[in-house]
C-alpha positions as CSV (number, residue, x, y, z in Angstrom):
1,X,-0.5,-37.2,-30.2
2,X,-3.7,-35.4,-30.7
3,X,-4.5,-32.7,-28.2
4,X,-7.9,-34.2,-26.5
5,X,-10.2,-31.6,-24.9
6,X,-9.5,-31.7,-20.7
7,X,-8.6,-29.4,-18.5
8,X,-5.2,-29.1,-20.2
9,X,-5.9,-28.5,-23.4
10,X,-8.8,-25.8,-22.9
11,X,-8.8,-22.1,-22.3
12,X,-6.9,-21.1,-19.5
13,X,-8.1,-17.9,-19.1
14,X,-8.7,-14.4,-20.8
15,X,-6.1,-11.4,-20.5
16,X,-7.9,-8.2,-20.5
17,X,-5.7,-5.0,-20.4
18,X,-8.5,-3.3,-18.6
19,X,-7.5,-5.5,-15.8
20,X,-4.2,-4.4,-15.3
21,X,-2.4,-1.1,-14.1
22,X,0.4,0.4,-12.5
23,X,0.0,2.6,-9.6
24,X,2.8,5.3,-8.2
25,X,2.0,6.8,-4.8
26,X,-1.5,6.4,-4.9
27,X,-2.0,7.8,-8.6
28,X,-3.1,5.3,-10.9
29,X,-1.3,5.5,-14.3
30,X,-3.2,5.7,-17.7
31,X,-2.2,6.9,-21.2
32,X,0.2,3.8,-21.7
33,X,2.1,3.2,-24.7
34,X,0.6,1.4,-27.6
35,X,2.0,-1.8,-27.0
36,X,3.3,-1.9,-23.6
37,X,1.9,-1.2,-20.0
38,X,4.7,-2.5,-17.7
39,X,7.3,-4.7,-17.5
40,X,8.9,-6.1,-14.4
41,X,12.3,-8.3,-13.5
42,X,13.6,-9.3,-10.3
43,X,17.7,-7.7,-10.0
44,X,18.7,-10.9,-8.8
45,X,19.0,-14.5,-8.6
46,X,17.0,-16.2,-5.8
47,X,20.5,-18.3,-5.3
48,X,23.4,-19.1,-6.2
49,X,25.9,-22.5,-6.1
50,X,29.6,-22.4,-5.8
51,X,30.7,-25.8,-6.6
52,X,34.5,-27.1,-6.2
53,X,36.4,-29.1,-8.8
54,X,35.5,-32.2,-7.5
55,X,31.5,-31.7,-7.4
56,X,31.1,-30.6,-3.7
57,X,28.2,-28.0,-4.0
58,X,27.6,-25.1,-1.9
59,X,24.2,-23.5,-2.7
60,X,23.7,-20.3,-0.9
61,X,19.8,-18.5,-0.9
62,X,20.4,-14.8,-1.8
63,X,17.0,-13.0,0.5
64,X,17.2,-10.0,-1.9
65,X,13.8,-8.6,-3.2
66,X,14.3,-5.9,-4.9
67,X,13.1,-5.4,-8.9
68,X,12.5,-3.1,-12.0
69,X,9.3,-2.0,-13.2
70,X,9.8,-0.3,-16.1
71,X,6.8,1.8,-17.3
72,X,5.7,2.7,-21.1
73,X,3.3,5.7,-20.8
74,X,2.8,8.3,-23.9
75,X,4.2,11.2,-24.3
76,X,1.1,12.9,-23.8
77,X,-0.1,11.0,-20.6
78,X,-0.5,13.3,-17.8
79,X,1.1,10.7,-15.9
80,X,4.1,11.7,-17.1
81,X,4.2,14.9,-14.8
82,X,3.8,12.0,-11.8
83,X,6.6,10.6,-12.1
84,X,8.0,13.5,-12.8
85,X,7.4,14.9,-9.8
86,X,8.3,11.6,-8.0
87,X,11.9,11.7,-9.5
88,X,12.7,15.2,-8.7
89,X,11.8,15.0,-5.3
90,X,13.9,12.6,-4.3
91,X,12.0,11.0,-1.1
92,X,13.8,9.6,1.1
93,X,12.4,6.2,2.0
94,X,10.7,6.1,-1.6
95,X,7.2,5.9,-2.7
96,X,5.0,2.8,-3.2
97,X,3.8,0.9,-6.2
98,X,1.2,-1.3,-6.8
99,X,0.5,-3.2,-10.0
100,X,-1.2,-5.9,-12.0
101,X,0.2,-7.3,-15.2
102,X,-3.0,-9.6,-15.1
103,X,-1.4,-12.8,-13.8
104,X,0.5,-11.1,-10.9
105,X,-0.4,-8.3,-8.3
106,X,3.2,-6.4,-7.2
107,X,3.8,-4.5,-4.7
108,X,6.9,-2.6,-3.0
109,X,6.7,0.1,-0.2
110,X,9.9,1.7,-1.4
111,X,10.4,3.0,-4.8
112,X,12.3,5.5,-6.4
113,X,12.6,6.7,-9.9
114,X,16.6,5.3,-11.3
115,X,16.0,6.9,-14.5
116,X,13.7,10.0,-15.9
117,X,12.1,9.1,-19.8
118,X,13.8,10.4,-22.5
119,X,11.9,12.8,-24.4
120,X,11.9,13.6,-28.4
121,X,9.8,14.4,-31.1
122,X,8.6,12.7,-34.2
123,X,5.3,12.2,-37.0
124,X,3.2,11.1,-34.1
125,X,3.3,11.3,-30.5
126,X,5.7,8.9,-29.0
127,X,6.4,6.6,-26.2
128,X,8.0,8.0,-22.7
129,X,10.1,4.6,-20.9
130,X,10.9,5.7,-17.2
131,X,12.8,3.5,-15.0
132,X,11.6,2.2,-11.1
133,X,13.6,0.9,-8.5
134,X,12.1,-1.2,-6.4
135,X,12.8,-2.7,-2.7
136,X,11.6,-5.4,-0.9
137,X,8.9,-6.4,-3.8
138,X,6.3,-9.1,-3.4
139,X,4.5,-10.5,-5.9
140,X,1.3,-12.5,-5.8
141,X,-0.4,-14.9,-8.7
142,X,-4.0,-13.6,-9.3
143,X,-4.2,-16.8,-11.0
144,X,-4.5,-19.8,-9.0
């Protein structure tokens, strides 16, 4: 079947990188790595079904929200010594987040850090992964 030109078939939008970010107690992130910004995954399932051997079905809506961003920044990102700082101090209740991946605007009010970046050296500077727990995310579509 040839692809016909409607609104199907046409451009469905652009993806600028400019138009995303990831934001950690009020301080904007920058100096990403060279290929990644963020990533983000929901920890669970939003239900689950026990079924007996016969067929009977029991599906059963699991409310949990929480999620992990986890955020590529270079090694040489001043950023780094934000999250840092987040991770070492330990706050209870967490810090907030808010991010864009472009398509999708998260948010979560309480954050911690579950993992500092590894560090090492190399040829050229490298790539710093840390770890965020997040609680109670939601997540909106930018694109509608």
């Amino acid at each position: 079947m040839a692809a016909h030109n409607n609104i199907r078939t046409g451009v469905m939008g652009t993806y600028d990188a400019n138009d995303t970010y990831f934001t950690a107690d009020g301080v904007t992130g920058y100096g990403y790595g060279a290929s990644a910004i963020f990533t983000f995954s929901y920890d669970n399932n939003l239900l689950s079904v026990q079924q007996d051997p016969q067929g009977s079905a029991v599906p059963s809506i699991n409310n949990k929200t929480g999620g992990t961003f986890t955020v590529t920044v270079n090694q040489m990102s001043p950023f780094n010594a934000k999250l840092a700082q987040l991770a070492d101090e330990r706050r209870k209740g967490g810090f907030p987040v808010d991010a864009s991946d472009g398509s999708r605007h998260y948010t979560a009010a309480h954050c911690y850090i579950e993992k500092k970046a590894d560090g090492g050296a190399a040829n050229e500077a490298g790539e710093r992964t840390w770890t965020v727990k997040a609680l109670n995310v939601t997540d909106d579509p930018i694109i509608k």
